[in-house]
N, C-alpha and C positions, 0 to 999 in steps of 0.2 A: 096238336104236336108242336113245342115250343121250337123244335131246334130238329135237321139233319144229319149233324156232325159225326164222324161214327170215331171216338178214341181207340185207336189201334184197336180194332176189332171186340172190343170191349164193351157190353152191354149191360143194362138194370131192368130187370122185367118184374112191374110191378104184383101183387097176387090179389089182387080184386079184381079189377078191369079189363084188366090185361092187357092194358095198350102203354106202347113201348115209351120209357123213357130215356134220357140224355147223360145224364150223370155216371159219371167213370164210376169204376170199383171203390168200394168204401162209400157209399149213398147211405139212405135211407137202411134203418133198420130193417130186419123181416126179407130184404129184396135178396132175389135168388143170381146170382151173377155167374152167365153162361158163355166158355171160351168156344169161339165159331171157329178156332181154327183146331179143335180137339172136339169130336163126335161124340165120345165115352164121357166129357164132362157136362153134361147137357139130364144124367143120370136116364129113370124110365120113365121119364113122362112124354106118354106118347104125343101131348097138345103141342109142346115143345117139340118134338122133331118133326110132327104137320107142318107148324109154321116155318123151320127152317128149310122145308122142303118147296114149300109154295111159296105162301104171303101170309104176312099179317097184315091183320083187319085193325083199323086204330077208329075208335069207336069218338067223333069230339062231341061237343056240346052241344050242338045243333041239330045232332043224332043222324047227321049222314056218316056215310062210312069211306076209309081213302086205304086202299092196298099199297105196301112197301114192299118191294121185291127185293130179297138180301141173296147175296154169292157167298159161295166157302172161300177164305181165303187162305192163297197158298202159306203152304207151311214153311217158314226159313232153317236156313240148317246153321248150326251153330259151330262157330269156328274158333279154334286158340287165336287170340290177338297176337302173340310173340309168332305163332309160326308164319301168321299173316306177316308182321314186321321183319322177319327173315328174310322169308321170300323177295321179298320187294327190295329189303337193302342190300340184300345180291347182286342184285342187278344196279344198284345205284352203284355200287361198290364197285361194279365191276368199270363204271361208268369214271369213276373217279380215277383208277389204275391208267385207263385210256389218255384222262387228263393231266395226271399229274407226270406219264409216262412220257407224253409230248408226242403220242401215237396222231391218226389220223381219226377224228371222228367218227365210233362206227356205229352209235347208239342215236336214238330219236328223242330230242328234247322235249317232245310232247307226251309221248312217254314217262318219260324220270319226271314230270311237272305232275302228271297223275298217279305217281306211285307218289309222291311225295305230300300230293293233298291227300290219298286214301289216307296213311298213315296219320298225316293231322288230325283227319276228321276223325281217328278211331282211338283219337285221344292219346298220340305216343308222338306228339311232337315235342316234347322234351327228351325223351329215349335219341327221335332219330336225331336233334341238335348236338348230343353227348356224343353221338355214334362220331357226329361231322367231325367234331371239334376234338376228338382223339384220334381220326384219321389223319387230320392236318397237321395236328404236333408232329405225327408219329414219323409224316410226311417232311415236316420243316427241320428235324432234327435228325434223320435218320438221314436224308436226301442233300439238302439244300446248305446244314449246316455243315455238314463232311465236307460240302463244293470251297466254300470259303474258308474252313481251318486248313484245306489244303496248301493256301497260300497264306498263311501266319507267320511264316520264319521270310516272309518277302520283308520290301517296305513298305511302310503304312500308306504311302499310297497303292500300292497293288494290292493291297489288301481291301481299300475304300473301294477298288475296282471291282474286284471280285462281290464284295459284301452290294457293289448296286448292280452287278448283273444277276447275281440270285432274286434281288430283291426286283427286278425288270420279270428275271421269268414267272415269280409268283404272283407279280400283278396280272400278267398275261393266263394265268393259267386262273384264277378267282374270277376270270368274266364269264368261265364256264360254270364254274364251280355257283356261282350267283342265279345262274340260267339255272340251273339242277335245282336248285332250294329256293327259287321263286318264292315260290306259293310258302315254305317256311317262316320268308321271313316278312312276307306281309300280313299274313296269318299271325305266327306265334312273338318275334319278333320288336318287331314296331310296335305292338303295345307296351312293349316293356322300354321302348327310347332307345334300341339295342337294332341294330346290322350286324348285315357279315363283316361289311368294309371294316368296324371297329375290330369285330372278334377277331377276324384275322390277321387285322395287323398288330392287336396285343399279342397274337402267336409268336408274330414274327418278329416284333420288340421284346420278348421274352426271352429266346430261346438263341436268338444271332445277334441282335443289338447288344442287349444287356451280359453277351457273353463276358465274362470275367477278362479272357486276353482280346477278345476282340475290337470291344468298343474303345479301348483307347486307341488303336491303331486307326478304325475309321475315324474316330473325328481329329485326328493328327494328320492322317492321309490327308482330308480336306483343308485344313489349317498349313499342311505343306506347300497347296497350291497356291495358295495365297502368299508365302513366304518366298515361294519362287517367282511369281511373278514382282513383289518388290525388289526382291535381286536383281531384275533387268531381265527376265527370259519370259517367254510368251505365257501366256495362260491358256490351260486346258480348259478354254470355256465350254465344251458341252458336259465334261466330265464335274464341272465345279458345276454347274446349275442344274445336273443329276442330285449330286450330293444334298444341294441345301432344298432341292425337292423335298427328296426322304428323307429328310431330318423334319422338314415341314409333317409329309406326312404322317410320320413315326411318332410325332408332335414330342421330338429331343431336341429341336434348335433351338429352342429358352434355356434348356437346363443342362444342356450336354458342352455342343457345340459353338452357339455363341459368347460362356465364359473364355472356355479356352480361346479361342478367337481373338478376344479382347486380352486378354492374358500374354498372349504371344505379340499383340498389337503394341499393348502399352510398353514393352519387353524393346521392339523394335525402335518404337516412335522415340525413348527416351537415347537408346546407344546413339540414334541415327542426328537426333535433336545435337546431343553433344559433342560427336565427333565434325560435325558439319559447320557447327557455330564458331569454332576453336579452327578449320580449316579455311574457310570461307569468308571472303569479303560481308561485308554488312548485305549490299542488294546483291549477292549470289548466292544467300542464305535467303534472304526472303524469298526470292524467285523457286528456288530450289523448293522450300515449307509450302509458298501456294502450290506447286505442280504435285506435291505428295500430297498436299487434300484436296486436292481435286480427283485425282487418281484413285483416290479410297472413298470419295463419293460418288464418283463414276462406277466403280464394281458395286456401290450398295444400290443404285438406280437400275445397273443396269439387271442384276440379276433378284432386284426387287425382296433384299434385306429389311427383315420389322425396320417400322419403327424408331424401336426400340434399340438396332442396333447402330443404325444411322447416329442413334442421339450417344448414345453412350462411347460412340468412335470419334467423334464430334468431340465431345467432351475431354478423354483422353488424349486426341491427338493438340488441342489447342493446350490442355496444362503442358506438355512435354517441349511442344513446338515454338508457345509463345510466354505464358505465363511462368515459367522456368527457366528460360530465358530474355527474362524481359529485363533486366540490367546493362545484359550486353547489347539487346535492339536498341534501349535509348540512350544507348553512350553518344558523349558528345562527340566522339574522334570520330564515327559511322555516319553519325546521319551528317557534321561536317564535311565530309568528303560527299556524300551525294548531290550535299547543297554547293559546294563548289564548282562540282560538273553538271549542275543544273540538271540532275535527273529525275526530270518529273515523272517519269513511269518509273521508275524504283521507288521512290518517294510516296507514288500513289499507294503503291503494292503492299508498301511496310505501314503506313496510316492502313491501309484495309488489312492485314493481317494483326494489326494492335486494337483496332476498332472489332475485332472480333471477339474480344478481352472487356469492351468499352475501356480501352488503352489509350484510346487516339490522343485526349488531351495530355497526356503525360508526354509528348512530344515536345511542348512547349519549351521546357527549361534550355535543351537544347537549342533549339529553335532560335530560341532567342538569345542567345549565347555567342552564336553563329553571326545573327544580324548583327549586333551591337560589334561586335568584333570588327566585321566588315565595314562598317561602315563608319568606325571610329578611323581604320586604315588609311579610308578616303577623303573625310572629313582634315583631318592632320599633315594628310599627303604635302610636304609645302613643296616638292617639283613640280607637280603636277595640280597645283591648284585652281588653272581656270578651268578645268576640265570639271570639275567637283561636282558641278550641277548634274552633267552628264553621264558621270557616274553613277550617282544619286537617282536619279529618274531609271536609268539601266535596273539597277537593282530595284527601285520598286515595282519596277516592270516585272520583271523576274520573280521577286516575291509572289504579288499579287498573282500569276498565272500559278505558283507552287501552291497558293491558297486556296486560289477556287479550284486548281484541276485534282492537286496532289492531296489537297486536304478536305478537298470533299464544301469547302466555305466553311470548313469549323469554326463557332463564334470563338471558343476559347482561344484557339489560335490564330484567330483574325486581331483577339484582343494583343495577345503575346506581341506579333507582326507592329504596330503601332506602338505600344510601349516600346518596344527595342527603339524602332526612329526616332523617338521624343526624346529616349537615355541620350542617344548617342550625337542628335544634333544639339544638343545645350549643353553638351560638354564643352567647358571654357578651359584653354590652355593659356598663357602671357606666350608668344611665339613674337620672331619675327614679321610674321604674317600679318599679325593684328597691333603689332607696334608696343608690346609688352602690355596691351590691356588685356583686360578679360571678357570682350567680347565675341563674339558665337560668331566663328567668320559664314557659315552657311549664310545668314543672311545677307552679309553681302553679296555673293556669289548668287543668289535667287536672285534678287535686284539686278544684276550684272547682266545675269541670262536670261530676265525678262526682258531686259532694254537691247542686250540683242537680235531675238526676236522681233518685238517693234521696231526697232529698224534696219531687218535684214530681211522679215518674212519667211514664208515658208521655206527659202532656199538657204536657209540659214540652219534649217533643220537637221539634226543628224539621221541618216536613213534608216539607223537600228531604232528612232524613237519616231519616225511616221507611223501615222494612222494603218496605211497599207500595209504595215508587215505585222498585224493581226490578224489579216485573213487566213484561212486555214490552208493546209498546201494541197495543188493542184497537182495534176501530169504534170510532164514538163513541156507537153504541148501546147497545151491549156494556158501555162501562166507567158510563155512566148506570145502567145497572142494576145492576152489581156494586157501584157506588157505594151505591145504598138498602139492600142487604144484607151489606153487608161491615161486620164487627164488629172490633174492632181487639184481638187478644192484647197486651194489658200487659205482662205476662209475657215472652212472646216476644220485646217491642218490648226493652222494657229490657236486659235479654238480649242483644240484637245490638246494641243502642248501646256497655253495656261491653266489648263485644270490640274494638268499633274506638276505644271513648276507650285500651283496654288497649294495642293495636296502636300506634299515638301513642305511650305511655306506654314500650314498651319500643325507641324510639329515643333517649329519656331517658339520657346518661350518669350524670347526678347525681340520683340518687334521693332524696336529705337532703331538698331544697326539698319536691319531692311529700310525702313524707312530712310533717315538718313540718305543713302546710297539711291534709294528709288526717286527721290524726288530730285538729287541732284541729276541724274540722267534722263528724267523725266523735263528737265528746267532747258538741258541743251537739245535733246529732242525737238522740243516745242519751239525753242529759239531759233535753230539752225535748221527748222523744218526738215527732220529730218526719220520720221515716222513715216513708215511703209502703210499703214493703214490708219487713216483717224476713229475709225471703228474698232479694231483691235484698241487704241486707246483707251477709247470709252467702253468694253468691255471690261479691259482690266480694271478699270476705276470703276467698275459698278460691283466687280466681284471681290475687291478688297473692301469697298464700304458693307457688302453682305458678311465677310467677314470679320471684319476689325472693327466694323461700326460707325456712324457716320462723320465722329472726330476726328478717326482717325486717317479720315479722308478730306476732312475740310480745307486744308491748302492747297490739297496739290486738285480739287476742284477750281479752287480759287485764281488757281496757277491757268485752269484753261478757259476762265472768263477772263483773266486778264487778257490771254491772247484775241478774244472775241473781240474782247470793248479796242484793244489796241489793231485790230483790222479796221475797224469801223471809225473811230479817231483817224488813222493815215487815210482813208478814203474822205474825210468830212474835211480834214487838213489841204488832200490833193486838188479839190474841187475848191475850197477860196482860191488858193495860188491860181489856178488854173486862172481863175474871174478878176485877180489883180494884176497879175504880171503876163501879159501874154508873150514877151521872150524871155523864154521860161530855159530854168541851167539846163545840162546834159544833164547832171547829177539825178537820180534816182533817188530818193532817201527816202528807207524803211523805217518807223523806229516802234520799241513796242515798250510800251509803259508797264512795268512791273510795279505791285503792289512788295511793299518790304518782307512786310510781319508773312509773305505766304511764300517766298521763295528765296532758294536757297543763300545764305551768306556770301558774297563774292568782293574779293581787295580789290582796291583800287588799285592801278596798274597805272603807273603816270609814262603819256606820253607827247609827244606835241605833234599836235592835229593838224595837217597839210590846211592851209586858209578859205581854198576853197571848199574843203567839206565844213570846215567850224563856221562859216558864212551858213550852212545852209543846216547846221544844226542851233544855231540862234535862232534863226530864221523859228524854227520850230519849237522853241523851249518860248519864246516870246508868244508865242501864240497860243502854247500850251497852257501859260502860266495867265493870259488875260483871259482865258476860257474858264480855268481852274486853279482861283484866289486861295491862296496858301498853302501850294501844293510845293513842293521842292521836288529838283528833275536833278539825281545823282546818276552821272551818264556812264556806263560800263563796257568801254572801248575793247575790255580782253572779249567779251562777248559778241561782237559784230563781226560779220563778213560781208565780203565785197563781189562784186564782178566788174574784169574791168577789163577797157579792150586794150590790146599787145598789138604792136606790129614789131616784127620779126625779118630779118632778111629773107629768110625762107618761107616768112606767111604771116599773114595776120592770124593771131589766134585772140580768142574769148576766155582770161585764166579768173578759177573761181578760188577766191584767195581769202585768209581770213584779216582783219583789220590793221594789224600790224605788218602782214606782211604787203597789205595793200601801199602803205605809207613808207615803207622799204622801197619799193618798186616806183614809186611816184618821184623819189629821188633824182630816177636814172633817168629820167623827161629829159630831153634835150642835149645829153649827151652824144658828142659822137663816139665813132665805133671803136676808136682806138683810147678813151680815153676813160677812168675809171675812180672807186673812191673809195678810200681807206677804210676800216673798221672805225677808227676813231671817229672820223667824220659822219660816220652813221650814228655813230652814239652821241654825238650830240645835234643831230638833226632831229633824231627820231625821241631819244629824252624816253628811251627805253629803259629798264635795267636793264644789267649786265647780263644774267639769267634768259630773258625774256627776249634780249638781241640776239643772243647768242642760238636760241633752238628756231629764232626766226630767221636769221640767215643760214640755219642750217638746215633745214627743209627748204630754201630757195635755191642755194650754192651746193650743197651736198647731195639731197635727194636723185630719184633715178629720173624725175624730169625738172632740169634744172632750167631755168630764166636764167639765173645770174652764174658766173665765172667764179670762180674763188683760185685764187697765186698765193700760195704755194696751194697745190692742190693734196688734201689731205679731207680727212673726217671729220674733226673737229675745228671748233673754229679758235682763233688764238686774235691778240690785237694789233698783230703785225700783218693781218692778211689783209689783201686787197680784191677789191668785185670791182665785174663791170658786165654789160649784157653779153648773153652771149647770144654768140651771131650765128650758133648753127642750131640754137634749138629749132625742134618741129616735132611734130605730132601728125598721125593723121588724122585725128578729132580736131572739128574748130573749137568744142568748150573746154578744155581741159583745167582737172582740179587738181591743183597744187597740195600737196599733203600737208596739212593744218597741224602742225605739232600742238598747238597750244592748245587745241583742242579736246585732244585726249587727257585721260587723269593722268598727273603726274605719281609717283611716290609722295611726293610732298604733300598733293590733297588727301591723297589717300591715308595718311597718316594725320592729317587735321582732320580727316571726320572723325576717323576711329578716336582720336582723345577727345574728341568734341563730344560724342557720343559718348565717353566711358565720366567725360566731365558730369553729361548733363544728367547721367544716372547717379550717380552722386547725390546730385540737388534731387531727383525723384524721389531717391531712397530717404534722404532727411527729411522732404518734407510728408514722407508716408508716415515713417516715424514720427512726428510729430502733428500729424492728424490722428494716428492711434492712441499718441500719449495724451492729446485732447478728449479722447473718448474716452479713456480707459481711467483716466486720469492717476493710477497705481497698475505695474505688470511685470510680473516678473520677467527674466532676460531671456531664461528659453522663450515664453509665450509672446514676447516682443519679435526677436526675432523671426517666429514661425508667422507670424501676422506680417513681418515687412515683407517677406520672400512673398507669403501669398500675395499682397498688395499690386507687389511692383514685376509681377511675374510675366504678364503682358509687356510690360516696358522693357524688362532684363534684370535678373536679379542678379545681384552681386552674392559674392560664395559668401560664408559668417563670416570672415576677419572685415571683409570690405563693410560688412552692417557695423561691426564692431569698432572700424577706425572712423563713423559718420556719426554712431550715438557722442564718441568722447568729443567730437566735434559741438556735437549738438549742448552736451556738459556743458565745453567750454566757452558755448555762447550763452549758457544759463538759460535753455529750452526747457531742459530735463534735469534731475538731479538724479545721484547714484542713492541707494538707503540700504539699512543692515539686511542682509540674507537675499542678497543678488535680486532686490525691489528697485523698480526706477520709479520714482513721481514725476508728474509735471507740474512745471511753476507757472503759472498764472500768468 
């Protein structure tokens, strides 16, 4: 026997052997097929109802024999499926009443879970899903959508209200409804990609969403809140993060609710853009534009908007708010007021709101507009021209913080920030300032304020340009205390002052004037020792040869081995005397040999030398000169100073005087106290000029510590007045320094440099031009030109007329010749 399997009661008895086999109905031809659960279909063969009585004998091959002992099996009774499917959804039905009625549970979910799989299994779980799915409409329309049209003549927000508390109770009341049809929807269901959650909510998107008057009120409703809250009144946030729920789940906030949205957005963002721009300061519109996108990306985060709606609110709020207005943000009259009042946080705000555009560089024009303006102001200022430096360093102080804080270090407008300084410092005016030439007074001014630095130090500093007021701000407790202990580096200070007079210094196209002016301050520095630091010196001179190159430092290096070699000369000189004459004068004599060709020009000043210094400055040219054969010693009296001792009724004092006025004073030796000497008498003792007597007895007689008496006493001096010592000077210093007129620049130098300097550019400019005309040997006049400017642009170029009055020069010495069609040759 192959097999025991018994097919629903269904057997094949073969008619030879008679032992039983396996095969359903429909087997083997001839077999006789006996139902066990029907006695009459078994027909009369008695062998057949023995066996089903007892056992069959199964006879196998091996010729033993094995008994099967078979049962009758019970008969089933046969039932209508529909009356079955009634029965059951009565009870389900009844079950849904309970639920949809918001009754009290009174039915067994284990229950409706097994009426629900009978019906599956009996093959009418599509019946009972048509059943569900027409009780729910009948439900959602008859019930829930009456709740909501009740409120349709409200406003669409109490309508959005109503349509999400329907839509709360039918979420509430589908977590039964899901219990009840379990077994449906895992069963029938889920094979097909399909739930209740969908089915029911296309019900409810059908029937209440897509209603004709309804759905435009809800998603307006929701679109109101949002409208009210940019009015300035609160937002109903639980009620707005209902709504974009069920739109989520209703899966209509793509297609419904976020048009509209945006619709009413762009609607707003444009009125609010124009009315605000047209009302509003320049940085009280920016301020205003960032806090409304902020505010509308704070509701898209916080209530977790696609996307999609983020980019697209995004989008339209910057066209309306910046790129639509982008005319009016980079006017020049706007963003000049902000740079006026230095407002670097508006400044930032509008760079980040333009930069959201990639805007930012379009700031420039103004920008620079702005600087060049400013600083043309200060440049020209001629009241307030010593200050000019001061200014200058302020503002790029200024700038540079608007750079890197406000602009982020935009290279474009780091580029704009420097071109503006380069326009506006080489702009040449003929002014009284510069003595009708045309050169660039900045450089002298840099010069001026470097050499008062070196020798004033850091206490010379103004407090708005120390190092310390970069640091960031403290309490106010905090900076009181750092105040008592904070020690200022000198050093350090200096230090960062020349970097930024240098920074200044290298938007300078004309270096002549700088120089010029630096070496001459540089000559009395050194002379009249009067350098705060020799370090700071040689700083500056290492960071002008890094800059200009090592030519254009070669003098005034040359300028401080002179002073070397001439330390060491008065010490080689001190020590013979010392070993030849041992009663050696009072006289102290300093003297410092200057090379010609490396320092600066200085007149001879004729005066006559009291006999015992010119004794003891022979002394030293004689000794000079047998040391070093073919030297010439042209001696520069306006340049020397003295110390020389006073006695005074009231005190012996120590007066530190300069050489002329030393030889004034020397006069009054042996005078008594009542007796005194005329103006004239001084002018021809001393073999002054007239000029040169006159501001030397007026810093003796007139100043606030006077030595000498001046009858009639007045400010000026005239050739009728008379001096004599006076007898009450005193001090409470024993050294006291007499105020050196002669020392300072007068107008008169200061006017011989500038023509000296506008001279020597001249002779630069010719002979660039005629190094070009050498190379070129044929060029035309623009090309000439634009070659001399580049040439001589480091030195200082002169505007076109000035190249133009140096070539007919050049003509007329037969350099260059003129030829047809504005060609120049050179002549050989």
């Amino acid at each position: 026997m192959a097999s025991t399997t018994v097919p629903r009661g269904i057997f094949d008895f073969p008619a030879k052997n008679g032992s039983i086999g396996t095969s359903v109905a429909g087997g083997k031809p001839g077999s006789e097929v006996v139902d066990l659960t029907d006695g009459s279909s078994m027909g009369s063969s008695s062998k057949a109802k023995t066996a089903m009585r007892g056992s069959i004998q199964n006879h196998t091959p091996n010729g033993t024999v094995r008994r099967i002992g078979i049962k009758n099996f019970k008969p089933q009774r046969k039932v209508d499926p529909m009356v079955y499917f009634e029965s059951i959804w009565a009870k389900v039905d009844k079950a849904l009443d309970t639920v949809f009625e918001g009754r009290e549970v009174d039915f067994g979910f284990e229950e409706m879970y097994q009426g629900i799989q009978g019906l599956c299994r009996r093959g009418l779980a599509r019946e009972t899903l048509e059943r569900l799915v027409g009780r729910c409409r009948v439900y959602v329309k008859e019930v829930l959508l009456v709740g909501v049209e009740k409120g349709k003549r409200k406003e669409d927000v109490d309508v959005l209200r109503e349509a999400l508390g329907v839509w709360s109770t039918w979420q509430a009341q589908l977590v039964y409804v899901k219990y009840i049809f379990l077994y449906l929807e895992g069963d029938y269901l889920k094979p097909q990609s399909k739930t209740l959650d969908i089915i029911t909510t296309d019900i409810f998107r059908e029937i209440i969403f897509h209603h004709a008057r309804l759905r435009p009120k809800i998603v307006n409703g929701a679109c109101e809140l949002v409208a009210t809250y940019r009015a300035g009144k609160e937002l109903e946030t639980e009620l707005f993060a209902n709504a974009v729920k069920m739109f989520n789940e209703l899966q209509v906030y793509t297609k419904f609710f976020e048009p509209r949205m945006l619709e009413l957005s762009q609607t707003y963002a444009l009125e609010w853009a124009d009315s605000a721009i047209a009302e509003k300061r320049l940085d009280s519109y920016v301020k205003a534009a960032k806090d409304l996108m902020d505010k509308e990306l704070a509701r898209v985060k916080t209530f977790e908007l696609p996307k999609s709606t983020k980019r697209d609110l995004v989008t339209l709020l910057e066209d309306h708010l910046i790129s639509r207005q982008e005319s009016k943000l980079l006017g020049h009259d706007g963003i000049a007021d902000l740079l006026d009042e230095n407002a670097v946080g508006h400044l930032h705000l509008l760079y980040q709101l333009l930069q959201r555009r990639r805007l930012g560089d379009r700031i420039k024009p103004a920008f620079m507009k702005w600087i060049e303006d400013t600083g043309t102001i200060i440049v020209f200022d001629e009241k307030d021209q010593d200050d000019m430096v001061v200014k200058l360093l302020t503002l790029k102080r200024q700038l540079d913080t608007i750079w890197k804080v406000s602009f982020e270090r935009n290279a474009e407008l780091g580029h704009g920030l420097r071109e503006s300084f380069e326009t506006f410092m080489n702009k040449t005016k003929k002014t009284s300032q510069t003595w009708n030439t045309d050169n660039s007074k900045p450089g002298e001014m840099i010069a001026k304020y470097v050499d008062m630095l070196l020798r004033g130090g850091a206490k010379v500093i103004p407090k708005k340009l120390m190092q310390k007021g970069e640091k960031p701000q403290q309490p106010a407790a905090d900076v009181v205390e750092d105040n008592e202990e904070e020690e200022i580096d000198e050093d350090a200070e200096i230090s960062n002052q020349l970097d930024q007079v240098l920074d200044l210094f290298r938007f300078v196209h004309g270096k002549a004037v700088f120089e010029a002016f630096y070496k001459k301050d540089l000559a009395r520095r050194l002379l009249m020792g009067r350098s705060a630091s020799a370090d700071a010196e040689r700083s500056m001179l290492a960071r002008l040869k890094t800059e200009c190159g090592a030519g254009f430092t070669s003098n005034l290096e040359q300028m401080f081995k002179d002073i070397e070699l001439a330390r060491e000369e008065m010490t080689s000189y001190k020590n013979i005397m010392s070993e030849r004459d041992e009663n050696q004068s009072k006289l102290d004599l300093t003297v410092n040999i200057l090379s010609a060709s490396a320092w600066p020009t200085y007149p001879d000043v004729p005066v006559i030398v009291p006999a015992q210094i010119k004794t003891a400055l022979d002394k030293f040219e004689k000794h000079y000169k047998a040391k070093h054969t073919g030297r010439k010693l042209d001696w520069k009296h306006s340049l020397a100073h003295c110390q020389i001792k006073a006695k005074f009724p009231r005190g012996n004092k120590e007066l530190v005087v300069s050489s002329f006025q030393a030889i004034v004073l020397l006069l009054f030796n042996g005078l008594k106290d009542d007796e005194h000497l005329d103006y004239n008498y001084l002018k021809e003792a001393t073999g002054l000029p007239l000029a040169e007597l006159n501001r030397t007895l007026q810093s003796l007689a007139c100043a606030k510590l006077r030595p000498l008496t001046k009858t009639p006493k007045s400010r000026d001096i005239s050739p009728t007045d008379i001096f004599s010592l006076n007898a009450t000077f005193h001090s409470d210093k024993l050294k006291i320094k007499i105020n050196t007129v002669q020392l300072k620049e007068t107008p008169a130098e200061n006017k011989e440099t500038h023509e000296r300097v506008a001279a020597d550019r001249n002779y630069e400019t010719q002979a660039a031009i005629v190094r070009i005309m050498k190379a070129r040997k044929t060029i035309t006049h623009a090309e000439l030109v634009a070659e001399t400017i580049k040439v001589t642009r480091s030195r200082g170029t002169l505007d076109v007329q000035g190249i133009k009055r140096n070539l007919d020069r050049l003509i007329e010495k037969e350099f260059i010749e003129r030829e047809e069609g504005g060609v120049y040759s050179y002549i050989a």
